[in-house]
C-alpha positions in Angstrom: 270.2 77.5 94.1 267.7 76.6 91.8 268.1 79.4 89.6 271.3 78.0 88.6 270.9 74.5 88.8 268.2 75.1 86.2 270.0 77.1 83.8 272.2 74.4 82.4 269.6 72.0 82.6 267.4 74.0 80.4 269.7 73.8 77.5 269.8 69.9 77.1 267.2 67.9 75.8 263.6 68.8 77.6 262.5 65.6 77.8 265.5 63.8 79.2 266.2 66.8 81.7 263.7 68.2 83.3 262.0 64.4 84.6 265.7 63.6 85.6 266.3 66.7 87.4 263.1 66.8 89.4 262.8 63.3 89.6 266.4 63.8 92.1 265.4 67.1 93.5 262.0 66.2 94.9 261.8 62.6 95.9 265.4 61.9 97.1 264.9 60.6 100.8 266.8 62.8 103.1 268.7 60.6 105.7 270.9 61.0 108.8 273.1 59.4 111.0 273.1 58.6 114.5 275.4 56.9 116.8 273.4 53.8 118.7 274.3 51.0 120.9 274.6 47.5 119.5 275.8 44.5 120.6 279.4 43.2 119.0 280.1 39.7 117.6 281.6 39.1 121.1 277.9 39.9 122.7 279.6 43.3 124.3 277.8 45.9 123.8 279.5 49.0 121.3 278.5 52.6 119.9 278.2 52.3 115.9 276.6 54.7 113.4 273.1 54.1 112.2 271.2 55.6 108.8 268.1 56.6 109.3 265.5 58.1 106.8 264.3 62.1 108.2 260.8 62.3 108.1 259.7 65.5 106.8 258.0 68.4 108.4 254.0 67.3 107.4 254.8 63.6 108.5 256.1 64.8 112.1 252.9 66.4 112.6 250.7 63.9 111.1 252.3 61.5 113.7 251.8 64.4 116.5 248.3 64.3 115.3 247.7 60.7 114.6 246.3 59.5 118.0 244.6 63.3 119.5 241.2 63.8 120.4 239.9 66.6 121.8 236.3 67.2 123.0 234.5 69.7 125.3 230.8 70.2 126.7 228.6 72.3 129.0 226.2 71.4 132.1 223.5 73.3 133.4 225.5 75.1 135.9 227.0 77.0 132.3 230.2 75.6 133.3 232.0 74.6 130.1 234.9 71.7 130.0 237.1 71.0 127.2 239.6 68.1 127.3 242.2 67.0 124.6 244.6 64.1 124.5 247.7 63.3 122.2 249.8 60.0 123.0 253.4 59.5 120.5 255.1 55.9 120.4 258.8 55.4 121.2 257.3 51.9 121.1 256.1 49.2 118.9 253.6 48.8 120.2 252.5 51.7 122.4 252.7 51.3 125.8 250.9 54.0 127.0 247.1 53.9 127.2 244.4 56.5 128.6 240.7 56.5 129.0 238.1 59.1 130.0 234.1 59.1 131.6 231.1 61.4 132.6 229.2 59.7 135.3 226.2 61.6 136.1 225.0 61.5 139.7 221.9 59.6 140.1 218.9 61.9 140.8 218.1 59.6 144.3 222.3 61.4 145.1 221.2 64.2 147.4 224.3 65.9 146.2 222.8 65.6 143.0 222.9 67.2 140.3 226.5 67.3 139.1 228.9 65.1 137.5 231.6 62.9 138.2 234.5 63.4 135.4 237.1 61.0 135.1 240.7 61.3 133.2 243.3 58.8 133.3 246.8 58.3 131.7 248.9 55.1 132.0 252.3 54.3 131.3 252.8 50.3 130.8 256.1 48.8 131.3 257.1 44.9 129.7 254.6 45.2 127.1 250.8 46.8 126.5 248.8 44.5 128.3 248.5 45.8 131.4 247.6 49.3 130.5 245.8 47.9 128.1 243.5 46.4 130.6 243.9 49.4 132.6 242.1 51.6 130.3 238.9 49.0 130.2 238.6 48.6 133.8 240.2 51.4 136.0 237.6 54.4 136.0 234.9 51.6 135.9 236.4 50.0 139.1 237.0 53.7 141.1 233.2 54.0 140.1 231.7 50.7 141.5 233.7 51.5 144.9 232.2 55.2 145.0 228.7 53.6 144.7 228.7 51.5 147.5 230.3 54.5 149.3 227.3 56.7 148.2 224.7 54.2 148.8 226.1 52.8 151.7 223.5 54.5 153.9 220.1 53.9 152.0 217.5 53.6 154.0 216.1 49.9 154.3 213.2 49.6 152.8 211.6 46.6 155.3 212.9 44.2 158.2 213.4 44.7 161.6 217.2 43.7 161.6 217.9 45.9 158.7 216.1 49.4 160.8 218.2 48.3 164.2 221.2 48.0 161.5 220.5 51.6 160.5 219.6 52.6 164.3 223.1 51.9 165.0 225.0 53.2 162.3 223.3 56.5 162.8 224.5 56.4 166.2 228.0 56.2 166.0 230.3 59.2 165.1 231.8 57.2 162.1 228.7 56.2 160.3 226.9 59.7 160.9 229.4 60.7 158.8 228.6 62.0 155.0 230.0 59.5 153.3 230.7 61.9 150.3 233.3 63.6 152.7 236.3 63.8 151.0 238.5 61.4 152.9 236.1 58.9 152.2 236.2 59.4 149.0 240.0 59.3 148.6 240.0 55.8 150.4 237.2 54.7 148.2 239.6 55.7 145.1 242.6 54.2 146.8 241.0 50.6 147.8 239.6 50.6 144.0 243.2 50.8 142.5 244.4 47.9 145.5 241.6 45.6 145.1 241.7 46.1 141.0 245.4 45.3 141.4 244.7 42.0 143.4 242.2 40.6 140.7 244.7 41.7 138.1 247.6 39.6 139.8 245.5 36.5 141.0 243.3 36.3 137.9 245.7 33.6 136.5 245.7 31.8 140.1 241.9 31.6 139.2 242.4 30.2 135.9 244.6 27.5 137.7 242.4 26.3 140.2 239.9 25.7 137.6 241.9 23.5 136.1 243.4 21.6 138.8 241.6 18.0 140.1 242.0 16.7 143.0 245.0 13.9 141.6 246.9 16.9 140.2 247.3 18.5 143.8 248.0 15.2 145.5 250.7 14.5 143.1 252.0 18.0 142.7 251.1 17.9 138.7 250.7 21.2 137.2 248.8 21.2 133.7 250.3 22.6 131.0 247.6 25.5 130.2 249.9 27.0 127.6 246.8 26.7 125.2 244.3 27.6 127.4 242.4 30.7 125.9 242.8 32.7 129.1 246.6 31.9 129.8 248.0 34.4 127.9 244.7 36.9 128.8 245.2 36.6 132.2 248.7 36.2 132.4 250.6 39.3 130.5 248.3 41.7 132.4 249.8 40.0 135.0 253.9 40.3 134.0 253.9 43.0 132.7 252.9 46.6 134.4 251.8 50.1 134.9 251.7 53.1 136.4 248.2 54.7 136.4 247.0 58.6 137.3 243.9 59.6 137.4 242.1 62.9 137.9 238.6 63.0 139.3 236.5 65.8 139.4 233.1 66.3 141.5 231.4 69.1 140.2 228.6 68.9 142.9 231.4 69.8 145.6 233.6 71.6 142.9 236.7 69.1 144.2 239.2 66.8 142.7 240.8 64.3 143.9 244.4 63.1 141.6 245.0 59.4 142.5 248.2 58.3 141.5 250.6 54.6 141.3 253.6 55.4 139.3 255.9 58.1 138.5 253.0 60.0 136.1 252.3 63.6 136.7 249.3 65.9 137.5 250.2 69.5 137.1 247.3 72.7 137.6 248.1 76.0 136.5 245.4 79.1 138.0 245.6 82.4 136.8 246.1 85.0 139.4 245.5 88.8 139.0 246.5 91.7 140.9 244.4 94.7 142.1 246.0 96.2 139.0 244.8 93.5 136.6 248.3 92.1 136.3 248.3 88.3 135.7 250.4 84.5 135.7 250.0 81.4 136.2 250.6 79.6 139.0 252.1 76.0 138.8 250.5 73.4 141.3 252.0 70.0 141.5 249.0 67.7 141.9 250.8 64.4 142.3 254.4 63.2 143.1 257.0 61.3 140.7 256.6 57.8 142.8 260.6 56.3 142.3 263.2 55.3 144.5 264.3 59.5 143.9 261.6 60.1 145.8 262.8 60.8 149.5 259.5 59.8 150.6 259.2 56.7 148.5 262.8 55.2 149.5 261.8 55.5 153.2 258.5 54.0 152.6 259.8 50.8 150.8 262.9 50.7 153.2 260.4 50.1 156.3 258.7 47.4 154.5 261.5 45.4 154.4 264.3 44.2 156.8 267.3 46.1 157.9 269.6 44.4 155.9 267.8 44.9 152.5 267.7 48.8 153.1 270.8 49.1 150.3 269.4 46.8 148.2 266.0 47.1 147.6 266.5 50.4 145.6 269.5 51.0 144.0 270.1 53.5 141.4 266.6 54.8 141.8 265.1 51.5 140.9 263.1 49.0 142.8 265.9 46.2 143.0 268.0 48.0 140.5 265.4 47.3 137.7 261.9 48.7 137.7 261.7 52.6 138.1 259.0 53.0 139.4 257.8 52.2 142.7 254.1 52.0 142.5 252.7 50.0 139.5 249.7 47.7 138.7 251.1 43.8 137.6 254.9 43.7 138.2 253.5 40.3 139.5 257.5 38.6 139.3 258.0 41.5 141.9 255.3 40.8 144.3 254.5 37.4 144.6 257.1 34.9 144.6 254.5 32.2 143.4 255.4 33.3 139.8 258.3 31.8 140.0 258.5 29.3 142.9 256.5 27.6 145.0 254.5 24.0 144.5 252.7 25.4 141.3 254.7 27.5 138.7 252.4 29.7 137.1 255.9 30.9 134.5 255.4 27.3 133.3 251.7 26.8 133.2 250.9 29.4 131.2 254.0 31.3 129.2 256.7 28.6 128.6 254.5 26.8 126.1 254.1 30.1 124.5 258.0 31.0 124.2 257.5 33.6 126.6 259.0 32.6 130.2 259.9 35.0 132.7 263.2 36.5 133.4 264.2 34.9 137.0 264.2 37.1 139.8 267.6 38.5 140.9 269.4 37.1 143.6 268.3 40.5 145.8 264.6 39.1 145.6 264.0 38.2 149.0 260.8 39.6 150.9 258.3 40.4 148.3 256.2 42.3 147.3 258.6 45.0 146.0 255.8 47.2 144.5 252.3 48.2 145.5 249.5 49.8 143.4 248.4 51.4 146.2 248.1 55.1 145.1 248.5 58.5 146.8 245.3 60.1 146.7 245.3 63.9 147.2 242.3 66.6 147.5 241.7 70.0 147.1 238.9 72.5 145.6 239.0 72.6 141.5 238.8 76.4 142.0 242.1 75.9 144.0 241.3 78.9 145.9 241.0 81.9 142.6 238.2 83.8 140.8 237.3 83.1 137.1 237.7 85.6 135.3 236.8 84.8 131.9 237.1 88.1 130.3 240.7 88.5 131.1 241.8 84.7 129.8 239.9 81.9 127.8 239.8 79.6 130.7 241.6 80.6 134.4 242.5 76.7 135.7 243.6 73.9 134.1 245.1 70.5 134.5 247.6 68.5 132.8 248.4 64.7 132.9 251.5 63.4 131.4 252.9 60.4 131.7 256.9 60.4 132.3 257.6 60.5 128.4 256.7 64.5 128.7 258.0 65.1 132.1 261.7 63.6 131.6 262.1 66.7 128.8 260.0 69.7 130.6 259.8 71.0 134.0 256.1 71.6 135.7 256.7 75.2 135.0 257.2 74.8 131.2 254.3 73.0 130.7 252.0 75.2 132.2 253.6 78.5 130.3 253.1 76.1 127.3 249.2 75.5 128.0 249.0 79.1 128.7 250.4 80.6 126.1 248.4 77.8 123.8 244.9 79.2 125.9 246.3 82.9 125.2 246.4 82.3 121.4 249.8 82.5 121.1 251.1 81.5 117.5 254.7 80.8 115.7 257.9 80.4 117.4 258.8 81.8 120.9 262.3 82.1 122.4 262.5 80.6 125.6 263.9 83.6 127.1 261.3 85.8 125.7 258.0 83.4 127.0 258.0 84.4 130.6 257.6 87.9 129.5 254.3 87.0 127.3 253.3 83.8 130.0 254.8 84.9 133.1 254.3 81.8 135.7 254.9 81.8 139.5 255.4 79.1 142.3 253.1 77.1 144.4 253.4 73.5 145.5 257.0 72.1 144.6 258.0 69.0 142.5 259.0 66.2 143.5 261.2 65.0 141.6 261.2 60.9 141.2 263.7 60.6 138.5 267.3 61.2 136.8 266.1 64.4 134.8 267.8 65.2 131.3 265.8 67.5 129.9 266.0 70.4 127.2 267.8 73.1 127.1 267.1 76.3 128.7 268.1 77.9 124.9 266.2 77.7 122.2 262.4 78.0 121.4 259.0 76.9 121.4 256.3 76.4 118.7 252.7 77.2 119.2 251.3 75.8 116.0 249.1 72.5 117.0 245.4 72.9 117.4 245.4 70.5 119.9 246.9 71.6 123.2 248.6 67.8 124.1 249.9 67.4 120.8 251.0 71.0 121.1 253.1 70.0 124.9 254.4 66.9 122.7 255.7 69.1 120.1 257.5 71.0 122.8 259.2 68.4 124.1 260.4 66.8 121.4 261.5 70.1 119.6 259.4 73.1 119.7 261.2 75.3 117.7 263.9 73.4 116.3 262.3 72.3 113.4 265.2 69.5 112.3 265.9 67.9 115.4 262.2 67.9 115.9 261.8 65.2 112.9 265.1 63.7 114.1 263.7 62.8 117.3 260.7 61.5 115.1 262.4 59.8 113.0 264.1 57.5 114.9 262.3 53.7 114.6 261.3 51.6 117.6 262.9 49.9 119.6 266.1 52.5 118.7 263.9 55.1 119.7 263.1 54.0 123.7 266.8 55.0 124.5 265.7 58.7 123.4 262.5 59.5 124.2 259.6 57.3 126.0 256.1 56.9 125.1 254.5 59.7 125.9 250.6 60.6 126.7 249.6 63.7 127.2 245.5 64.9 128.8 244.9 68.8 129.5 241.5 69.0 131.2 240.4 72.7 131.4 236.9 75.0 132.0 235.4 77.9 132.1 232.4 78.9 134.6 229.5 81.4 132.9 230.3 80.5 129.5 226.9 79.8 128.4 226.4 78.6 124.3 230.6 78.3 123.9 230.2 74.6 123.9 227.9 72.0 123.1 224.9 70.9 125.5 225.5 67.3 127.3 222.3 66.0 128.3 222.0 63.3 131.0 221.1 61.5 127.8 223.9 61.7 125.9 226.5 58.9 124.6 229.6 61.0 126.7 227.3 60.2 129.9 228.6 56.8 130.2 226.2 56.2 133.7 224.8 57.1 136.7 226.4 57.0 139.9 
């Protein structure tokens, strides 16, 4: 095409030709057309055909690339972790959030030494604020609560009440118990999430009360705090919501526990070998998809609530009809009714003089609260029962966080022939069909499944060209192989984009045992040593 193109445009004038020609060949946006929802001039709602400018090839990727991080470091045991993370709006702004910690064990631990590693994704809902917050105080707040836990039991250092205290705690069967047992631990990670939740939702109650005298409450006068420089602070947090997972590995008991309050996934894979050195992967769901899908979660919230809400408090999946899922931090117009009723109206304290009221309930808002951020805290070894074997793969287990962005386009099983196939140095484009040959993967704990699934097609391929491994998944699930509707899917703008993909974070957490000088030393020292526990 260019040969002939350029042919006749070689004969006219040089200076007139050539600019033009390139001029239209090189810079001329490349556009396309898709069919979105709008509303009409009546207000009903109608399918009409948008234009939209194609992002080219090196812009997709620098957006795949444009919030990663990856990291990695080594302990004295010679164990050696590597983490990455990749998040990719749909948003504006991003709702998503994550954060990550190394918390040393204090040498006083006697389980010490080892390290406590936290990874969290979260997936915010009505706005950024809540995950937001999340990201600031979660991993901080599951640490305070594993400290008292841990140092629960010191021994007094003087006072006769304080040794008869400790007489008697050491004499019953509950106190003589380690409190670094692992249900202990998984209530101390649960009753952080709750309690963080309950601050979260009555910090704007706080607020109120300090601003309320003692005329105001006789004569039922709320303030107008509109202004106030924590109403809005303390209220969106509030409003608006998010799920939360988190991943917490011990390494001095070699466990992790995977707390989760939302419809988030945690998904291991652990290579397996045979006698005849035959491997795969095996895909163990570490969390489930917490929505009114979820068997188990519709017969939880049903019992919460009387007989004659059992149709109505999740229809189509949702929490009331409207929020998906059914665990979340915030959500506060679904679980206090003081929001929006009651002798002081927080909606009009704080967010009417800001042009931002609250929806109102609907009329199926009864018996609050709807949702809980009380997560489901699962445990298990970190070894998950196999043997390293770090001359056969790079690393042998692995775990991957997503939020629902990545999970409503690939199944548990895709993502961890993905990460496997990333670990196994795998390069170019792979058919679908032919990547079970090359990462062959096998069945362990099933998923869940908490929502209305719609994801790619079993045709096609992937890509394996991203350096790092959760911009790599992204890639995947946006596209993989198909370059063009790859930077389609891209392309599209917020908010249009939200009714294609989500906002979607991605976390793989891997490691390798005996892999001495493959990784940087992490001294107790060290910035990524954010405490001591």
């Amino acid at each position: 095409m260019l040969r002939r193109v350029w042919k006749p445009l070689a004969a006219t004038t040089v200076l007139i030709g050539t600019p033009s020609y390139l001029y239209y060949t090189f810079t001329k946006q490349q556009t396309f057309d898709l069919a979105v929802k709008v509303r009409g001039a009546d207000g009903i709602p109608i399918m009409a055909n948008r234009t939209f400018s194609l992002l080219s090839q090196n812009a997709v990727k620098d957006r795949l690339v444009e919030n990663a991080s990856s990291d990695s470091f080594s302990r004295p045991d010679s164990t050696v972790w590597r983490y990455a993370t990749a998040s990719v709006a749909a948003n504006d702004p991003l709702e998503d959030a994550h954060a990550d910690a190394i918390i040393a064990r204090d040498p006083s631990d006697p389980s010490a030494p080892g390290d406590w590693l936290f990874f969290t994704v979260m997936d915010g809902h009505g706005g950024p604020h809540t995950s937001r917050l999340l990201s600031k105080t979660l991993i901080n707040a599951v640490v305070l609560e594993l400290s008292s836990l841990i140092h629960s039991q010191d021994v007094p250092k003087s006072g006769l009440l304080e040794k008869l205290k400790l007489m008697f705690r050491t004499s019953s069967p509950r106190f003589r118990e380690d409190p670094q047992n692992p249900e202990r631990i998984s209530l101390a990670i649960r009753n952080a999430f709750t309690k963080l939740d309950q601050e979260l939702i009555n910090a704007p109650l706080s607020v109120l009360a300090a601003n309320l005298d003692a005329e105001s409450i006789k004569k039922n006068i709320l303030p107008d705090l509109s202004k106030h420089p924590l109403a809005l602070q303390t209220m969106l947090p509030a409003v608006s919501g998010s799920c939360a997972l988190m991943a917490v590995f011990d390494t001095a008991h070699r466990h992790l526990y995977v707390a989760c309050s939302g419809d988030s996934r945690a998904v291991a894979g652990i290579w397996e070998e045979n006698e005849q050195g035959q491997g795969s992967w095996r895909v163990e769901v570490l969390s489930e998809d917490q929505t009114g899908r979820n068997p188990n979660e519709l017969k939880r919230i049903q019992s919460e609530h009387p007989p004659d809400e059992a149709g109505s408090v999740i229809r189509a999946g949702r929490v009331l009809g409207g929020l998906e899922p059914s665990r979340a931090f915030g959500d506060a117009r679904s679980i206090q009714t003081i929001v929006d009723s009651g002798p002081f109206r927080l909606n009009r304290a704080f967010l009417v003089g800001n042009n931002q009221p609250l929806r109102s309930p609907p009329s199926s808002f009864k018996t609050p609260p709807y949702v809980t951020a009380t997560p489901v805290v699962t445990h298990r070894d970190f070894d998950f029962g196999s043997v390293a074997r770090p001359s056969r793969s790079p690393a042998s287990r692995f775990v991957v966080l997503a939020t629902d962005g990545l999970w409503d386009k690939l199944s548990s099983e895709d993502v961890v022939a993905l990460v496997g196939g990333h670990l196994k140095g795998l390069k170019g484009v792979v058919s679908k069909t032919a990547l079970p040959e090359l990462v062959p993967t096998t069945s362990g704990a099933p998923t869940v499944e908490g929502k209305d699934k719609k994801r790619n097609s079993s045709s096609g391929s992937w890509s394996f060209e991203d350096e790092n491994i959760s911009s790599h998944l992204i890639r995947n699930a946006f596209g993989g192989g198909d370059a063009e509707n790859l930077r389609k899917l891209m392309s599209i703008p917020a908010p249009t984009a939200r009714s294609y993909r989500d906002d979607t974070t991605v976390t793989v957490v891997w490691w390798e045992d005996g892999q001495e000088g493959k990784a940087k030393i992490v001294t107790f020292s060290s910035d990524n040593i954010k405490a001591k526990l």
